[in-house]
N, C-alpha and C positions, 0 to 999 in steps of 0.2 A: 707215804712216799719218803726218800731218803731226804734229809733235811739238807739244804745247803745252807751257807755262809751268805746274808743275805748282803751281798758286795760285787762289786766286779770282777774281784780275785777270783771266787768261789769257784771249784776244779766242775768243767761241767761233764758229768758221766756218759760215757760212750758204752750204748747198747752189746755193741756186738763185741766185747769187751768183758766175757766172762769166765768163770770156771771153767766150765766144760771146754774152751777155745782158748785154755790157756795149757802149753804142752808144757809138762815138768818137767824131762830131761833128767840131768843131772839135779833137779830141784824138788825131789819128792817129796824130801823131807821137809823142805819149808812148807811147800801144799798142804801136805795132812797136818803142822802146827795150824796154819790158815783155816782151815776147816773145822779144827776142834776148837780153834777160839771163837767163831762161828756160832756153834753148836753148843758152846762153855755157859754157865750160871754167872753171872755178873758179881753175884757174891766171890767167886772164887779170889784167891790170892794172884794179883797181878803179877806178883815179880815172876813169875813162870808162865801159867795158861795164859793172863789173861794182856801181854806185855810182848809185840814181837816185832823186831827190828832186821828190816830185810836192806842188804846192801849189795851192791856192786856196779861195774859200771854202766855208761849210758844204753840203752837199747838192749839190753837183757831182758826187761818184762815188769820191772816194779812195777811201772805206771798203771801198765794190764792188770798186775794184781790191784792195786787199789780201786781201778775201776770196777771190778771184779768184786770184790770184797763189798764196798759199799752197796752196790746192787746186790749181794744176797743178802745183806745185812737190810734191805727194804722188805726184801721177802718174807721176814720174819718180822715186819713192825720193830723193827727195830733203830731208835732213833739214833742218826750217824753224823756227821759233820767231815766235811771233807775240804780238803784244803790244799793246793801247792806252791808252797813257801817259796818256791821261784819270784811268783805272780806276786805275791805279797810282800816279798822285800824290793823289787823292781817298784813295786808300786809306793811302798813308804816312802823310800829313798827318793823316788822321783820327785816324792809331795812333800819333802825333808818336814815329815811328822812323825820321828821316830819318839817323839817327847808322849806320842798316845801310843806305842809298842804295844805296853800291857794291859792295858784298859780293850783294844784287836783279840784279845786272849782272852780276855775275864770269862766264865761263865760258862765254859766248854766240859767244862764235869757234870754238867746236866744232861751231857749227851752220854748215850749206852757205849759207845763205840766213838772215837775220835781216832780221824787217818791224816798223819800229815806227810805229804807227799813231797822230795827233794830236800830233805831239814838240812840237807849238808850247804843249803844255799844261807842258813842263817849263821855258818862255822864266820869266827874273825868280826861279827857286829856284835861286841858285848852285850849291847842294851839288847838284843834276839837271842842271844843265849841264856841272857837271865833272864827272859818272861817265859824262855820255854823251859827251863829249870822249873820255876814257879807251878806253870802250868803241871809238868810232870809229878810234881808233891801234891798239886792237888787231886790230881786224876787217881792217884797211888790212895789216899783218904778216901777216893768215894767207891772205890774197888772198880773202876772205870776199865774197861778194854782199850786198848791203845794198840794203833803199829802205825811206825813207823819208817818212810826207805830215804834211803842215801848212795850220792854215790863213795861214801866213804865207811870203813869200820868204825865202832862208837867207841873204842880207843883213841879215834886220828888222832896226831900230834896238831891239827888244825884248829880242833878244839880252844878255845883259849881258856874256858873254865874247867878247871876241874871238877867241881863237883859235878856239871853236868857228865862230864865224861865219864866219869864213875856210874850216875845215874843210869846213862844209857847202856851199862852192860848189866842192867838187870833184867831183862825180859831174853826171853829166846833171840838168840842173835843167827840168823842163815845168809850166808854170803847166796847171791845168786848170779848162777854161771851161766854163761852162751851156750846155747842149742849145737847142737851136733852136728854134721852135715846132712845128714837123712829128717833129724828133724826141725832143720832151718828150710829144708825144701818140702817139707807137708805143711809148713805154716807156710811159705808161699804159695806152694798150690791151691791151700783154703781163701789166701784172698783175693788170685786170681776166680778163682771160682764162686767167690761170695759176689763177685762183681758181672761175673755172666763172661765173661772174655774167653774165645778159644785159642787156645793154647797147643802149644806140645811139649811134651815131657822134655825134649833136647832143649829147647828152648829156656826153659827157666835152667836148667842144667848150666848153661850157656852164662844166661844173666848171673848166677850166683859165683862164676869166677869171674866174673869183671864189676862187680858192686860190693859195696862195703855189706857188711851180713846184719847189722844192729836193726833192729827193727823200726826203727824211725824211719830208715832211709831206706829203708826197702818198702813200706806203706807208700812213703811219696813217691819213692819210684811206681809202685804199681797205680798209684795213680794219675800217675804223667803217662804211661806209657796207655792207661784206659784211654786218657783223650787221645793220643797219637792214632792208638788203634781205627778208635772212632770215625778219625780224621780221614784216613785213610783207609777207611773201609775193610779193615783186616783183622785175622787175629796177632798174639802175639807172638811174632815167627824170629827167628835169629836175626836174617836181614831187618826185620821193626829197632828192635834194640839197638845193633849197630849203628843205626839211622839216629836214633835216640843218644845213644852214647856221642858220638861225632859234635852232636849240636849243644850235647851241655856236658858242663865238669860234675863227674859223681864221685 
């Protein structure tokens, strides 16, 4: 099984959250780096195969890919460590124990595969850029797989270390882009339909010009409108939405 972070942070993997349900797009080319580091010898040189840094902004699909990635990285016995840096700097800060930062990090080159998910949430706290500096020299020594996503390039000027900044533009770098119109509406179609709700093709037509297209907020949409349906005994019809829309700000 994929190994997690044994804490409260620790990113918990969502099953239906895979390769095959993850649409490329304009993103092919990051997928097949994703897959062949996957697939890649541990030995190999990190700053290329084994080294890849997905960015852009929120509701694109990082998240997907990480969950994504970790669970085929179980598939193969492969031990992973998964993490979202959100979760962990909310949580330090809250518990002002940034004085154990790096002792949080120690150890993580024992795993085959380390994924740390949102790093752009540790940009602007020195003492988090220099344990993840740290970390990253030592993952680079044990020929470790690493990706990591952001919603930022690993030049930002947010950065406040340099060295890190420099560090992160060594592995494959792939900005990841929004979905298309045709295939922002077969990912919704999939999770109207992973959820059993009937539907009609005008209808999500309908909802994708009056909702924001990021993925976060179309999952919770589709699943506020599951209950509504429920509620009301329907599928999801233009009039459902409307009703929907009226009673809350989306």
């Amino acid at each position: 099984m994929a190994t997690l972070m044994q804490l409260p942070l620790s990113l918990q993997l969502k099953p239906r959250l895979t390769l095959d349900a993850f649409i490329a797009g304009k993103n092919k080319m990051a997928l097949t780096a994703v897959e062949q580091l996957l697939e890649g010898n541990a030995s190999a040189s990190m700053r290329s195969a084994q080294f890849i840094y997905l960015w852009g902004r929120a509701g694109v699909g990082k998240t997907h890919l990480t969950h994504a990635i970790a669970q085929e990285a179980d598939k193969s016995n492969t031990s992973v460590f998964v993490l979202d840096c959100q979760e962990l700097v909310d949580t330090t800060l809250a518990q002002a124990e940034l004085n154990i930062v790096n002792d949080m990090l120690v150890g993580l080159e024992q795993y085959e595969l380390v994924i740390l998910d949102n790093i752009n949430e540790l940009w602007a706290h020195r003492v988090w850029e220099e344990a993840l500096f740290d970390l990253l020299n030592r993952l680079l020594e044990q020929n470790r797989r690493l990706i990591l996503t952001s919603s930022e390039p690993p030049q930002s000027e947010l950065i406040q270390l340099p060295d890190l900044r420099s560090r992160l533009c060594w592995g494959q770098v792939y900005q990841i882009f929004p979905l298309s119109d045709e295939d922002t509406f077969t990912v919704l179609s999939d999770m109207v339909h992973a959820r059993g709700i009937k539907y009609s093709d005008n209808a999500l037509s309908y909802l994708l010009k009056h909702v924001p297209r990021d993925m976060h907020s179309l999952e919770k949409l589709i699943a506020d409108l599951d209950e509504l349906s429920l509620i009301e005994q329907k599928g999801i019809t233009i009039p459902l939405i409307k009703q929907y829309l009226n009673e809350h700000e989306v």
